[in-house]
C-alpha positions as CSV (number, residue, x, y, z in Angstrom):
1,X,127.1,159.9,69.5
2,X,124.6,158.0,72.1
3,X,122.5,159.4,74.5
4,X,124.9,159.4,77.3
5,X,127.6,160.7,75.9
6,X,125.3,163.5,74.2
7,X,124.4,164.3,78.1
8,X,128.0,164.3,79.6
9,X,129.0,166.6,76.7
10,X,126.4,168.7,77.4
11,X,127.2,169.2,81.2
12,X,131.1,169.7,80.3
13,X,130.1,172.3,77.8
14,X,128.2,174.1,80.1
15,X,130.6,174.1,83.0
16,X,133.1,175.3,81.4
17,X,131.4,178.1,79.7
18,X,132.0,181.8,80.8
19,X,129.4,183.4,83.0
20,X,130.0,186.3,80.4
21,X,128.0,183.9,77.8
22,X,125.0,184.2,79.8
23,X,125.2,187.8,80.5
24,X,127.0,190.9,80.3
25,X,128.9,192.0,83.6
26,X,126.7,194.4,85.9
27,X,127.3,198.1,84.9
28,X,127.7,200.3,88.3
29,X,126.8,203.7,88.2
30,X,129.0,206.4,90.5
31,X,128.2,210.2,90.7
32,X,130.8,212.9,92.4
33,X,129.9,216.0,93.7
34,X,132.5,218.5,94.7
35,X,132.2,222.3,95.6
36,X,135.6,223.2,93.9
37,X,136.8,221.2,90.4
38,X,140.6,221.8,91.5
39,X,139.1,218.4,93.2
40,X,140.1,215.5,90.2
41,X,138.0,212.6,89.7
42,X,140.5,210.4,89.7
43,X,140.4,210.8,93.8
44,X,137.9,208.6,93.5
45,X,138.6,206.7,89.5
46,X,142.1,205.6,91.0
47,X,141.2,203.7,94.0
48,X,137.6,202.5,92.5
49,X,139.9,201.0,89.5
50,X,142.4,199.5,91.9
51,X,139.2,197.4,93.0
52,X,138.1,196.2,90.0
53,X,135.6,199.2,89.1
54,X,137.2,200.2,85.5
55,X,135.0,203.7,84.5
56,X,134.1,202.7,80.5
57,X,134.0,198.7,81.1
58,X,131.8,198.1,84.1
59,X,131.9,201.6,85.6
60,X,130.0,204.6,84.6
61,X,131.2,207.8,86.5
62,X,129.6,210.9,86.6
63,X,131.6,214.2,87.6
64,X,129.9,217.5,88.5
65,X,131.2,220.5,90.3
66,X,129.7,223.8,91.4
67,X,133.2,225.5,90.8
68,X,133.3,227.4,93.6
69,X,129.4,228.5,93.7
70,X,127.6,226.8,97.2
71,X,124.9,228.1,95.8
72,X,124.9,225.9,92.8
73,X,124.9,222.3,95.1
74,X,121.4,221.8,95.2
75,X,120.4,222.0,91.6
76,X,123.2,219.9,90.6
77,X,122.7,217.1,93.6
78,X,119.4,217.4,91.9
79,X,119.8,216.6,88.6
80,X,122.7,213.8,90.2
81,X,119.7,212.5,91.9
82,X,117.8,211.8,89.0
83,X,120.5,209.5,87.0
84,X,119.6,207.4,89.6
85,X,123.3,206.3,90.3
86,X,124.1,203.4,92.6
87,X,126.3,205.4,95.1
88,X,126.7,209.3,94.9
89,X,129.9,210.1,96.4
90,X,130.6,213.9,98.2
91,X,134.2,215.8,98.0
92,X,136.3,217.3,100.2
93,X,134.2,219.6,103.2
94,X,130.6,219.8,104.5
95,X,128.5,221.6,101.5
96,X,128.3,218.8,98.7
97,X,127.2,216.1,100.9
98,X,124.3,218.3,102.6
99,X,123.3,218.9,99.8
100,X,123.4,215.4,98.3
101,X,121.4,214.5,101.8
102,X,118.6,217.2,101.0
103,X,117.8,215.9,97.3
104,X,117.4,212.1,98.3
105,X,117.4,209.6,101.5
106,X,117.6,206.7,99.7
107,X,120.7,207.0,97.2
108,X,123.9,205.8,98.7
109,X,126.0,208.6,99.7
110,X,129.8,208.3,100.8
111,X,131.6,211.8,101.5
112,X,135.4,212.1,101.3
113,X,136.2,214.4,103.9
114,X,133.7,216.1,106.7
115,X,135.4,218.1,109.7
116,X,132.5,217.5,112.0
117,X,129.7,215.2,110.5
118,X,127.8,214.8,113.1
119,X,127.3,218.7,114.0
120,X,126.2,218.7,110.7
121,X,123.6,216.8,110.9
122,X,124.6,214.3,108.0
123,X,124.8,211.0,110.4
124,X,123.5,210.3,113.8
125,X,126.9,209.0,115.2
126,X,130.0,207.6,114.0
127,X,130.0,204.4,114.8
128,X,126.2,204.1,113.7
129,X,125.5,206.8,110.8
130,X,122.0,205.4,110.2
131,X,120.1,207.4,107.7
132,X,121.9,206.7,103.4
133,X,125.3,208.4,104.5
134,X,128.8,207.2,105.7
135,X,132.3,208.3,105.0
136,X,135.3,210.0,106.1
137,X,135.7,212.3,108.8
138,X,138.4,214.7,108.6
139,X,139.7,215.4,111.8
140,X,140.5,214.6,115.2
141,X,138.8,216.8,118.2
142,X,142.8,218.0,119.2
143,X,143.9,218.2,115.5
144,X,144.1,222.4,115.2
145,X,145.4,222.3,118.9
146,X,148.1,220.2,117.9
147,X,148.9,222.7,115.2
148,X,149.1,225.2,117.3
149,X,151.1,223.3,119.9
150,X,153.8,222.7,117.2
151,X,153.7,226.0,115.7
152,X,154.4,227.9,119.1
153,X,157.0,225.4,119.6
154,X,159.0,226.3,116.5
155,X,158.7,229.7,117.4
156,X,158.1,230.7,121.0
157,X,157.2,233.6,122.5
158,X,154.3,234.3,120.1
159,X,151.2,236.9,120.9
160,X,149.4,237.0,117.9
161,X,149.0,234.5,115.7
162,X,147.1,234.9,111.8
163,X,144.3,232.1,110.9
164,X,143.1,231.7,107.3
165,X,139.5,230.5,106.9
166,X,136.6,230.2,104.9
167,X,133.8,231.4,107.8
168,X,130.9,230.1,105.3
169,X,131.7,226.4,105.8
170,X,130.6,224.8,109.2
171,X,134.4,223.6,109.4
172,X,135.4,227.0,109.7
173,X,133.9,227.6,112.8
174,X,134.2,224.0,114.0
175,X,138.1,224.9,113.7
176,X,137.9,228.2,114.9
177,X,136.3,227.2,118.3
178,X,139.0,224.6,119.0
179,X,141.8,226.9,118.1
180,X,140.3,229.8,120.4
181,X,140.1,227.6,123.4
182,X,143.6,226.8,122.6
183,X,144.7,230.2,121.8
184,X,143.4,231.4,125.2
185,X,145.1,228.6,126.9
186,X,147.9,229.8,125.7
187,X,147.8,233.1,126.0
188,X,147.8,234.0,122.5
189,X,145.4,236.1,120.2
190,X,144.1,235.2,116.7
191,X,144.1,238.0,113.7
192,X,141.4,236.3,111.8
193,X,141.6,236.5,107.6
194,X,138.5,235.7,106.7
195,X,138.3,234.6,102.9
196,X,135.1,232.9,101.0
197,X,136.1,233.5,97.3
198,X,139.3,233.3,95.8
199,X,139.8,236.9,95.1
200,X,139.5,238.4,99.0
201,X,142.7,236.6,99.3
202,X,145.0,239.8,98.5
203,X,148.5,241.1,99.5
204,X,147.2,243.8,101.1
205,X,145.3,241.6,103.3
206,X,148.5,240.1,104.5
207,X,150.7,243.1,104.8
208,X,147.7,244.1,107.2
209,X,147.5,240.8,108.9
210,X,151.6,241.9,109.9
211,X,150.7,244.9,110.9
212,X,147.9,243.8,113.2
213,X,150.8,241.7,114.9
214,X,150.6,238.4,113.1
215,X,154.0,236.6,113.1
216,X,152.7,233.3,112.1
217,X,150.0,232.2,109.7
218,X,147.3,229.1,110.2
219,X,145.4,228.1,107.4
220,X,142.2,226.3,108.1
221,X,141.3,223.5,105.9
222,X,138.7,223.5,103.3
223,X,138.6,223.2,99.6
224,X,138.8,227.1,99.1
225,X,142.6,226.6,100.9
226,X,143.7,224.2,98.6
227,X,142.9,225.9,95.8
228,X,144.9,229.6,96.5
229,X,147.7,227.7,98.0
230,X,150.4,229.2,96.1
231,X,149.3,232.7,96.4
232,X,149.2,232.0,100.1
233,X,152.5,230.1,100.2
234,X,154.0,233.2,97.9
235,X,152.5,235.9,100.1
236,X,153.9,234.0,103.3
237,X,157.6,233.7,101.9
238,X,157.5,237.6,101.3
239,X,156.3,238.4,104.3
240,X,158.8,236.2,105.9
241,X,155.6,234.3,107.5
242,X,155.6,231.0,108.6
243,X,152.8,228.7,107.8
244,X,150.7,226.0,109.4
245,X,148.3,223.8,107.5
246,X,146.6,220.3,107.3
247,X,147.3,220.1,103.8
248,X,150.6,218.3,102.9
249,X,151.4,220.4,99.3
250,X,150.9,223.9,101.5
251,X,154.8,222.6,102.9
252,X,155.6,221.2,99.4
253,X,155.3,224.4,98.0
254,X,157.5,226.6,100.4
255,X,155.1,226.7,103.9
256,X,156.9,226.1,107.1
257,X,155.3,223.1,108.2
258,X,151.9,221.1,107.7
259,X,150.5,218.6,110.3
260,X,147.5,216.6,108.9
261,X,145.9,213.5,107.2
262,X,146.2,212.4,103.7
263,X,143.1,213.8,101.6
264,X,144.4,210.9,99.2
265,X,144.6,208.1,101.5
266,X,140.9,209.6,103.1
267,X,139.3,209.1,99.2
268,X,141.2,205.3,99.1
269,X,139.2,204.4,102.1
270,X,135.9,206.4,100.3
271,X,136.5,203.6,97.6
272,X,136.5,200.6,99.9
273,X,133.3,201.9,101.6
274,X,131.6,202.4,98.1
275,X,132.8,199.0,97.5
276,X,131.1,197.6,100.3
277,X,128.3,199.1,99.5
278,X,128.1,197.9,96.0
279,X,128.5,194.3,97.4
280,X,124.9,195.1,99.5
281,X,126.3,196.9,102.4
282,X,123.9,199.3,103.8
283,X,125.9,202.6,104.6
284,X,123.7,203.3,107.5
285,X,125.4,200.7,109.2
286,X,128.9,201.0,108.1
287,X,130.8,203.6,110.7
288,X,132.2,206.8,110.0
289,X,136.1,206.7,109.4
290,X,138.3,209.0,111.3
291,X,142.0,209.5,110.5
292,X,144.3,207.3,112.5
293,X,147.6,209.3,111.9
294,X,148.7,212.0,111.5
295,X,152.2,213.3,108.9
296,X,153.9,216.1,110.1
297,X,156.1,217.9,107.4
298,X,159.0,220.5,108.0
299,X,159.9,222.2,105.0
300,X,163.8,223.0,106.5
301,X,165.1,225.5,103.1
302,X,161.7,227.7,104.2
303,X,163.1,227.1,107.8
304,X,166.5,228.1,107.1
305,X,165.5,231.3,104.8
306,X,163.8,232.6,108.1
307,X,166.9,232.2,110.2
308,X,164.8,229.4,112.1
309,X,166.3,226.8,114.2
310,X,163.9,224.2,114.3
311,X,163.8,222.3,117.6
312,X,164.9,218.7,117.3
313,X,162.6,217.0,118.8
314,X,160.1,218.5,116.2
315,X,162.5,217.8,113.7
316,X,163.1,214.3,115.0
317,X,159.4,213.9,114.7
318,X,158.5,215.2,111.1
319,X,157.6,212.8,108.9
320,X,159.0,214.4,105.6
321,X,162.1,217.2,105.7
322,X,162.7,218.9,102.5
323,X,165.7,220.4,102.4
């Protein structure tokens, strides 16, 4: 072999050659927080995988939860903090990521779901977050008016209506103050049921939530929600009670109707921003996400075991009957 020919095989050869020959694919490190483990990993696994990020190849997730304890967040956002990850992503509500905020302002951080992020104090606006947090924002400023609009017009002529909610999570009293102003505008009163641990949520409770005049039931969002659903749902179906919730499996599993976003599609979109920020995106200046639409789901056999007519332009609306 001659010179020349030693040189053009040279340049082939090192053409075609991998890019894995000359070094091992970047290893991306991703932490979750949530408050409550009934939150899966694989929220965020799924859509990360569907974009190339496969957790044990080029992907090294981390999954902590405080299981129900708030007052747990800080130490573990603390030792999260440490690892060093390259994005540390919040669940579902307002505690994780403030508590992600507190223990670092240089990390990444993406939340999932936050009712009101700005109130609380996690981004400077939505369209600019500024700071090391973006994400998802939860709701809509007429979203537990609509609720309400929908559950009065199933059943009319309601005075008192039951609301379910955490009162320890600053989304319980974001929702509360939009569903009072609408309550009043309405002319109907709210019997509050306030629960913060799985346990307060007893049939008692409810039988006394009837007797205070309740003859419908709303169920504020928040992680705590999701996870007593069926003992909700169950205590509802005895009591004859309909429901109204933002969460789609509350109708799924025997409530009257839900009216909400998808939590699924909200931790899809949490994947593309971590994505862009794994590709050098600063997530100060990538804007906050609200929910564009809205699925409203009748559950029609819970309907029908009340002796409910359902009005049809409400049932011309739903997005989902079950029957």
């Amino acid at each position: 072999m001659n010179r020349r020919e030693f040189v053009a095989l040279s340049i082939l050869t090192t053409v075609v050659r991998p890019p894995d020959v000359y070094a091992e694919a970047r290893l991306y490190r991703i932490a979750l927080l949530t408050l409550y483990s009934s939150e899966s990993a694989d929220l965020v696994k799924g859509p990360l995988r569907d974009l190339g990020y496969i957790d044990g190849k080029n992907l090294s997730f981390i999954y902590r939860s405080a299981d129900g304890d708030p007052g747990r967040l800080a130490a573990i956002a603390e030792d999260l903090v440490r690892d060093k990850p390259d994005v540390l992503v919040a669940g579902w509500g307002t505690l994780a990521p403030k508590a992600l905020k507190a223990a670092t302002d240089t990390i990444p951080i993406v939340f999932a779901t936050v009712g009101d992020p700005i109130g609380a104090g996690l981004v400077q606006s939505l369209a600019h977050p500024g700071g090391n947090l973006t994400g998802l924002s939860g709701q809509s400023t007429e979203f537990k008016s609509k609720q309400l609009e929908l559950l009065l017009g199933c059943i009319p002529g309601q005075r008192v209506i039951g609301v379910l909610l955490n009162p320890d999570t600053p989304y319980g009293a974001l929702a509360l103050a939009q569903l009072q102003t609408a309550a009043e505008q309405r002319g109907v009163r709210l019997e509050l049921l306030e629960v913060r641990r799985p346990e307060q949520f007893t049939a008692e409770r409810m039988d006394r939530l009837v007797l205070n005049g309740a003859t419908s039931l709303m169920i504020v969002e928040d992680p705590l929600a999701a996870i007593i659903r069926d003992e909700v749902v169950a205590q509802a179906l005895r009591l004859r009670l309909p429901t109204m919730s933002g969460f789609a499996d509350y109708a799924r599993s025997g409530g009257l109707m839900t009216y909400g976003f998808s939590q699924t599609a909200n931790y899809r979109r949490a994947a593309e921003l971590i994505d862009k920020i794994l590709k050098g995106a600063r997530p100060g200046d990538l804007p906050v996400e609200q929910p564009t639409r809205f699925e409203l789901i009748v559950n029609l056999k819970t309907a029908k075991a009340f002796n409910l007519e359902l009005p049809s332009l409400i049932m011309a609306a739903a997005d989902e009957v079950i029957e």
